[in-house]
GULUMTI-203259 format. One record per residue: residue number from 1; x, y, z of N, C-alpha, C, O in turn. Coordinates in pm, whole numbers, plus 50000, padded with zeros to 5 digits. Each point is the difference from the previous one (the first is absolute). Example, Ala and Ser with C-alpha at 12.3 -4.5 7.8 and 13.67 -1.06 7.14 Angstrom:
2
+------+-------+-------+-------+-------+-------+-------+-------+-------+-------+-------+-------+-------+
: resi :  n.px :  n.py :  n.pz : ca.px : ca.py : ca.pz :  c.px :  c.py :  c.pz :  o.px :  o.py :  o.pz :
+------+-------+-------+-------+-------+-------+-------+-------+-------+-------+-------+-------+-------+
:    1 : 51319 : 49431 : 50780 : 49911 : 50119 : 50000 : 50090 : 50120 : 50000 : 50104 : 49998 : 50066 :
:    2 : 49861 : 50107 : 49862 : 50082 : 50119 : 50006 : 49923 : 50109 : 50073 : 50051 : 50111 : 50017 :
+------+-------+-------+-------+-------+-------+-------+-------+-------+-------+-------+-------+-------+
// end
This chain:
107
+------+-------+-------+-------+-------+-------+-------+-------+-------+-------+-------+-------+-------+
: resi :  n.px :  n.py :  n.pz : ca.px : ca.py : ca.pz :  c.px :  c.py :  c.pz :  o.px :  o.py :  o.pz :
+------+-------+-------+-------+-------+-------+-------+-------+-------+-------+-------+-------+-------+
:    1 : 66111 : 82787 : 77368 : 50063 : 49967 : 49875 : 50039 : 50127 : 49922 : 50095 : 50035 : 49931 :
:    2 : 49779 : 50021 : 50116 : 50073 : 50208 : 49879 : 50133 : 50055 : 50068 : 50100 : 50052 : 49948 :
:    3 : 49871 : 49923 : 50173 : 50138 : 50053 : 50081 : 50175 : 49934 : 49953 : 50105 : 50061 : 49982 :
:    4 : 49865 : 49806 : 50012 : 50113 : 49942 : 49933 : 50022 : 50011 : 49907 : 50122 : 49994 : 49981 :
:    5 : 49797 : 50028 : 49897 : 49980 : 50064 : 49872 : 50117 : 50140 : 50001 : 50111 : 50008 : 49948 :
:    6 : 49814 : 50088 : 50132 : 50037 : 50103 : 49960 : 50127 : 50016 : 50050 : 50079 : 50064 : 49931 :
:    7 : 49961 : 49887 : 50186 : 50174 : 50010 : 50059 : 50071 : 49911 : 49894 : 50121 : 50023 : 50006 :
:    8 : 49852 : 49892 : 49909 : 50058 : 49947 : 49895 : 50079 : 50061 : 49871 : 50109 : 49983 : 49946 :
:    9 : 49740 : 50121 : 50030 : 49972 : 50068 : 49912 : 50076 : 50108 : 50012 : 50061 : 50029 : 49897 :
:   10 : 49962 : 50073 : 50237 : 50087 : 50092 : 50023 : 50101 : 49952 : 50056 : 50057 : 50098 : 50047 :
:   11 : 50001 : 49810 : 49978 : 50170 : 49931 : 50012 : 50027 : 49977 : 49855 : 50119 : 49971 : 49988 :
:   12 : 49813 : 50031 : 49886 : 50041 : 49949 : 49891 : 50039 : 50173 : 49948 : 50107 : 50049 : 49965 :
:   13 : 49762 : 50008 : 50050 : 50042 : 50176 : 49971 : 50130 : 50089 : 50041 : 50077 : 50067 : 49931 :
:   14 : 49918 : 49905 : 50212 : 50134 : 50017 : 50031 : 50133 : 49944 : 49955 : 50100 : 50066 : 49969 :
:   15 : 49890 : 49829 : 50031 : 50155 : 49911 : 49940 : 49981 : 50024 : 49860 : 50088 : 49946 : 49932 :
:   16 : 49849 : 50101 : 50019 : 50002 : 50026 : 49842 : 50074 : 50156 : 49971 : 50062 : 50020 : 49896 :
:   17 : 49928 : 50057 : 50183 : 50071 : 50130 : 50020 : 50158 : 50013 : 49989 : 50065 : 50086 : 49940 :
:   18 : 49981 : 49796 : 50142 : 50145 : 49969 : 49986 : 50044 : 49885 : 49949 : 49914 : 49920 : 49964 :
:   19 : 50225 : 50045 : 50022 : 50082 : 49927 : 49941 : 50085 : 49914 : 50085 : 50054 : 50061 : 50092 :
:   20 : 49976 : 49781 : 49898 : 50156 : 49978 : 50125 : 49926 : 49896 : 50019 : 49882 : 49981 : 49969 :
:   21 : 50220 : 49927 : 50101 : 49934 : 49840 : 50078 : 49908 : 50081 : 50125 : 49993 : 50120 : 50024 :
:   22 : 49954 : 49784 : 50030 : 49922 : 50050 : 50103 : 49939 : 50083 : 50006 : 49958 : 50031 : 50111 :
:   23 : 50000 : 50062 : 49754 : 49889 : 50099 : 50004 : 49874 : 50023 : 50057 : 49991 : 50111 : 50053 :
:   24 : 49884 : 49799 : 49954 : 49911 : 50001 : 50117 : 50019 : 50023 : 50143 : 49945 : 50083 : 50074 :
:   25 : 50175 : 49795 : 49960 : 50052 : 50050 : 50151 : 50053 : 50098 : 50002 : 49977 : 50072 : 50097 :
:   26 : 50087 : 49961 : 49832 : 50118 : 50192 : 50027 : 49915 : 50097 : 49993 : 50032 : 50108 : 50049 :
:   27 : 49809 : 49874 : 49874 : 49934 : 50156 : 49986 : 49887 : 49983 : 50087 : 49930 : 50101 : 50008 :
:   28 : 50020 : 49770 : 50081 : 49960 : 49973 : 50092 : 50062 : 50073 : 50120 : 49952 : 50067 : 50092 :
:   29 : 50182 : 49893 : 49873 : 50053 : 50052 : 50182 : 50014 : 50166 : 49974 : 50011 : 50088 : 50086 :
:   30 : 49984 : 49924 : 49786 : 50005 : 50127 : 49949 : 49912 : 50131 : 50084 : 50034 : 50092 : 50075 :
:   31 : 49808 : 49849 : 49852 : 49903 : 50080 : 50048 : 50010 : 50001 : 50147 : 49928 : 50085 : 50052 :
:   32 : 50155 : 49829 : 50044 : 49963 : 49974 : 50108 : 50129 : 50085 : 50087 : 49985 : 50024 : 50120 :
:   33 : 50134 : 50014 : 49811 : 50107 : 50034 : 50066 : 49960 : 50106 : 50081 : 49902 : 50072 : 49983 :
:   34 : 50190 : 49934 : 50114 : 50011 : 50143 : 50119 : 50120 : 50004 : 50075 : 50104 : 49935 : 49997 :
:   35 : 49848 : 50169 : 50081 : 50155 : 49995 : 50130 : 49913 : 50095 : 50110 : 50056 : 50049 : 50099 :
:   36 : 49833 : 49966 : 49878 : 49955 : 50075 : 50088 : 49832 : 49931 : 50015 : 49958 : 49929 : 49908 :
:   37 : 49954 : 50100 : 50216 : 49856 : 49964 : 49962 : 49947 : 50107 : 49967 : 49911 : 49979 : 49918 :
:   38 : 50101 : 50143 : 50110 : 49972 : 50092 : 49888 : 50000 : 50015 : 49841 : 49943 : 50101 : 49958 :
:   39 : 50102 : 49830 : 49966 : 50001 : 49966 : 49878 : 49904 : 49872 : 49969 : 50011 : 49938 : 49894 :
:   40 : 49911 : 50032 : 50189 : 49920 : 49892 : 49960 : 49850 : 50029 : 49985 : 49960 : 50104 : 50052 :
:   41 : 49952 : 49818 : 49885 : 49883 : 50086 : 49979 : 49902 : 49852 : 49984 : 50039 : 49901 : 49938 :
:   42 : 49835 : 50109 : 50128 : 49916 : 49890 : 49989 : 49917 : 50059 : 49835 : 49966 : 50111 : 49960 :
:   43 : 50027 : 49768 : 49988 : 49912 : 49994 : 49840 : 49901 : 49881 : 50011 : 49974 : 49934 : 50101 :
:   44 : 49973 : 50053 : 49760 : 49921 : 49891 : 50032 : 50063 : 49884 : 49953 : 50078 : 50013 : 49907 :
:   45 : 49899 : 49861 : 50146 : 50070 : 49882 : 49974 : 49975 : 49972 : 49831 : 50089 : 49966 : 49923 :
:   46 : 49737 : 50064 : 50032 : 49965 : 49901 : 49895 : 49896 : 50149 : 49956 : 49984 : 50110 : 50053 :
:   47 : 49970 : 49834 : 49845 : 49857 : 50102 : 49935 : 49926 : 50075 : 50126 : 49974 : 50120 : 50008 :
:   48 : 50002 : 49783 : 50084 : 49904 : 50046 : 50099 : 50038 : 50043 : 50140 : 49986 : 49932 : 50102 :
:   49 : 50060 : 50182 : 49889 : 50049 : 50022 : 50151 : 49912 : 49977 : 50114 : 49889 : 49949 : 49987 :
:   50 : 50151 : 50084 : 50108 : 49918 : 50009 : 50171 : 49906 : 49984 : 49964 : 49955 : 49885 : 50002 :
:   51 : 49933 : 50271 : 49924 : 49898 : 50063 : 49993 : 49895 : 49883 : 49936 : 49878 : 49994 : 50009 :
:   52 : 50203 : 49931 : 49932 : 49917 : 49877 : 49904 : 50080 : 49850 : 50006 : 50065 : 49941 : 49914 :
:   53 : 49898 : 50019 : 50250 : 50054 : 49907 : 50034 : 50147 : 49905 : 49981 : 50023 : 49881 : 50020 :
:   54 : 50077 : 50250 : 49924 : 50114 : 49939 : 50000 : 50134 : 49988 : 50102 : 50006 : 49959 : 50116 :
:   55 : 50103 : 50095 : 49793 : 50119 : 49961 : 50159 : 50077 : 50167 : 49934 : 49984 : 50062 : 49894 :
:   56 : 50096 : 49961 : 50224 : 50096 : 50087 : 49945 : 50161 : 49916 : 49961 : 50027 : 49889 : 49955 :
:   57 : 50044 : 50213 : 50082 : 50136 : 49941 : 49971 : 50094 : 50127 : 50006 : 49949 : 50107 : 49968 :
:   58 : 50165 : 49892 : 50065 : 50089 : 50115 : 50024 : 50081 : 49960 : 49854 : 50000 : 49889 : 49946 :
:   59 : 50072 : 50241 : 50004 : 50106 : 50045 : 49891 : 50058 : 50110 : 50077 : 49969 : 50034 : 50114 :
:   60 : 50149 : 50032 : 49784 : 50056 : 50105 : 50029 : 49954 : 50091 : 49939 : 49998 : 49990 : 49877 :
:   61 : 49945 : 50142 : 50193 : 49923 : 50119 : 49934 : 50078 : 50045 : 49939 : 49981 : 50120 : 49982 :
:   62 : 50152 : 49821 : 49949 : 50032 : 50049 : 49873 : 49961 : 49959 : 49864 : 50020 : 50040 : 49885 :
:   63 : 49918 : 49867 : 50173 : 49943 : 49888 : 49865 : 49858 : 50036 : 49998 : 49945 : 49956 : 49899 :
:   64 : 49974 : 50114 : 50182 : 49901 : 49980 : 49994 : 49921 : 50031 : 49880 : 49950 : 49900 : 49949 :
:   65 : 50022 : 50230 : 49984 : 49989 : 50003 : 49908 : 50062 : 49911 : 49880 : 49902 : 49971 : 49931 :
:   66 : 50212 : 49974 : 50013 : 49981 : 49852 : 49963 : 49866 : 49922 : 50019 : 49897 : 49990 : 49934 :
:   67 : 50144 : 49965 : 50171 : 49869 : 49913 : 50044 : 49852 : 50032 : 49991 : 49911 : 49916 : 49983 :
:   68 : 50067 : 50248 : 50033 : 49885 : 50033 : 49945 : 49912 : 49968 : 49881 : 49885 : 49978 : 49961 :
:   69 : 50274 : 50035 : 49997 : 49969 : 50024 : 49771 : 49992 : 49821 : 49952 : 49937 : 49956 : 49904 :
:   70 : 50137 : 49973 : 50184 : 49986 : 49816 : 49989 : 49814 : 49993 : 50010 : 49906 : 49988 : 49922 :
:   71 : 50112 : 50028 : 50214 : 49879 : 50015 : 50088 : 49910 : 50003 : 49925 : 49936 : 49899 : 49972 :
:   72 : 50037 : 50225 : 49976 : 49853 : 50097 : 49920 : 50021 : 49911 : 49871 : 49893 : 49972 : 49946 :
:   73 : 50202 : 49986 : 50003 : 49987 : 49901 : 49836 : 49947 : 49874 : 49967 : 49937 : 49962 : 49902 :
:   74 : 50110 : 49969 : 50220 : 49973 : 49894 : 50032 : 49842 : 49927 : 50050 : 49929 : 49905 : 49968 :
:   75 : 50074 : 50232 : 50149 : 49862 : 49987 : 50042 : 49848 : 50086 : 49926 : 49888 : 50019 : 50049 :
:   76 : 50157 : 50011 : 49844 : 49884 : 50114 : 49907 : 49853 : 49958 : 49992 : 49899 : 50070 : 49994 :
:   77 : 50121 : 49753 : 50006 : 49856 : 50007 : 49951 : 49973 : 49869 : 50104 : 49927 : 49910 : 49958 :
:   78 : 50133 : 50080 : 50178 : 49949 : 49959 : 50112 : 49913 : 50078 : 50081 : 50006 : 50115 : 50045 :
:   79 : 49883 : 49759 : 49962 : 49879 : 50073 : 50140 : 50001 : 49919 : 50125 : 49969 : 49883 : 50020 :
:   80 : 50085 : 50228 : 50075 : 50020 : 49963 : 50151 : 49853 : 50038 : 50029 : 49915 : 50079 : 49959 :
:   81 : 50102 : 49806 : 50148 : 49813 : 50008 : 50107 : 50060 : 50106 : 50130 : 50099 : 50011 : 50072 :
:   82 : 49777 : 50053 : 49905 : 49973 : 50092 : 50128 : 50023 : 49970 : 50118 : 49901 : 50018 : 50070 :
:   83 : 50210 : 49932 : 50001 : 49976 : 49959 : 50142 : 50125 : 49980 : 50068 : 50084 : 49949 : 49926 :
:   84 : 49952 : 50075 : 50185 : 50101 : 50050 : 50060 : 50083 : 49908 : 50077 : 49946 : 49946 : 50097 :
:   85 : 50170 : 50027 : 49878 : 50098 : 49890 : 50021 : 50037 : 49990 : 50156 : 50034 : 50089 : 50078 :
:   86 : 49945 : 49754 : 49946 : 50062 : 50035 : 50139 : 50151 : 49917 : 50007 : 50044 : 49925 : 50087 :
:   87 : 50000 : 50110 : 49820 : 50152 : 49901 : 49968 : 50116 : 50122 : 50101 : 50020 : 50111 : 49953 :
:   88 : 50029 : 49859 : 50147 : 50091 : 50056 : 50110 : 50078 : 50101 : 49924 : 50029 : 50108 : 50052 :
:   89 : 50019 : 49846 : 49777 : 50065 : 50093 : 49907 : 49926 : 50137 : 50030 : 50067 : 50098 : 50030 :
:   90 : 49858 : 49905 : 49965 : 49880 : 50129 : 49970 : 50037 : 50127 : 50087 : 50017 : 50112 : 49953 :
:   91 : 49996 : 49840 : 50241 : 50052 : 50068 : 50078 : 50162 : 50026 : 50026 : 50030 : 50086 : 50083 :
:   92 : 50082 : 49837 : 49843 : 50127 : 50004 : 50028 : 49999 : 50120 : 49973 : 49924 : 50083 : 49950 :
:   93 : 50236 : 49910 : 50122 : 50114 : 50132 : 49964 : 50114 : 49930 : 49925 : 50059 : 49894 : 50023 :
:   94 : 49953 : 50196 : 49883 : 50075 : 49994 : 49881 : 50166 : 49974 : 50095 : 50021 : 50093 : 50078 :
:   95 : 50075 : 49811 : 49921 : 50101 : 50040 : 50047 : 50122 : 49970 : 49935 : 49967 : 49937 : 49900 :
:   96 : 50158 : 50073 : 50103 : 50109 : 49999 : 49907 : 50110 : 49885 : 50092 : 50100 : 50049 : 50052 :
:   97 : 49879 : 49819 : 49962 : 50031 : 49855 : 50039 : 50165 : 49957 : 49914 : 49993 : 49995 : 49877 :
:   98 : 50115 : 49983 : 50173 : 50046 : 49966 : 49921 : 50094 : 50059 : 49882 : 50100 : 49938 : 49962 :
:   99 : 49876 : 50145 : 50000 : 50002 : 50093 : 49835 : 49861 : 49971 : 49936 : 49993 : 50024 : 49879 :
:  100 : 49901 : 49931 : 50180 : 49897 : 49961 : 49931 : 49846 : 50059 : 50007 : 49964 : 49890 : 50042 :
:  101 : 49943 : 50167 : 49956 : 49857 : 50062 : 49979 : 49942 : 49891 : 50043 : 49982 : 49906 : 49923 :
:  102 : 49970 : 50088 : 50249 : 49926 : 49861 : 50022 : 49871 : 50111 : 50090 : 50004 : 50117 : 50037 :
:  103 : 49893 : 49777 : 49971 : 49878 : 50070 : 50081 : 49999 : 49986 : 50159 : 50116 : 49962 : 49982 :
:  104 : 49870 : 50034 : 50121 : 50028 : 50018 : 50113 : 49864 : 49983 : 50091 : 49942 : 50085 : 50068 :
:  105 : 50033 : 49803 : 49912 : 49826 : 49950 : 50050 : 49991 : 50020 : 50167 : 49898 : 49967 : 50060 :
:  106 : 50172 : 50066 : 49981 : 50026 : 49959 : 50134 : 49977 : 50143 : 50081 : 49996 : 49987 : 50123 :
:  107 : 49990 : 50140 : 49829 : 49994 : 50137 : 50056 : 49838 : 50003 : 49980 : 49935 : 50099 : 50033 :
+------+-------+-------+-------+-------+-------+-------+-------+-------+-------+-------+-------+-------+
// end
């Protein structure tokens, strides 16, 4: 339930940044754009990454920092449990699908 919480919570942060119809979806595909898989970068899905039983998720390491500063605001006064995720996210490779920042469970 915190997990859905918080992707709520930072889809609202983000679409609040910009302006236009379709703002959530446009700064969604936003953080996610590429043309290369080199420009993609695994983060954590929610408050609690890998290290504390969560998921990752790919963006474009141009956003990342963005996402850091969402990230760290959002999640300030969340406590992740000690224990180590076995969600397939955890081991992907970051790859660039599409025009899109997707994870690559399969390497």
């Amino acid at each position: 339930m915190k997990f859905l919480v918080t992707i709520i919570v930072v889809s609202f942060l983000i679409g609040c940044s910009h302006t236009g119809a379709n703002t959530k979806k446009s700064n969604t595909i936003d953080m996610k754009a590429c043309s290369k898989d080199s420009q993609c970068v695994s983060v954590a899905a929610s408050c609690c990454g890998c290290s504390s039983g969560g998921k990752n998720m790919a963006i474009s390491s141009q956003k990342k920092s963005e996402w850091n500063k969402i990230h760290d605001e959002v999640c300030a006064k969340n406590i992740c449990p000690m224990m180590m995720s076995n969600d397939p996210s955890c081991d992907a490779t970051p790859v660039c699908i599409a025009g899109k920042c997707k994870l690559d469970v399969t390497q």
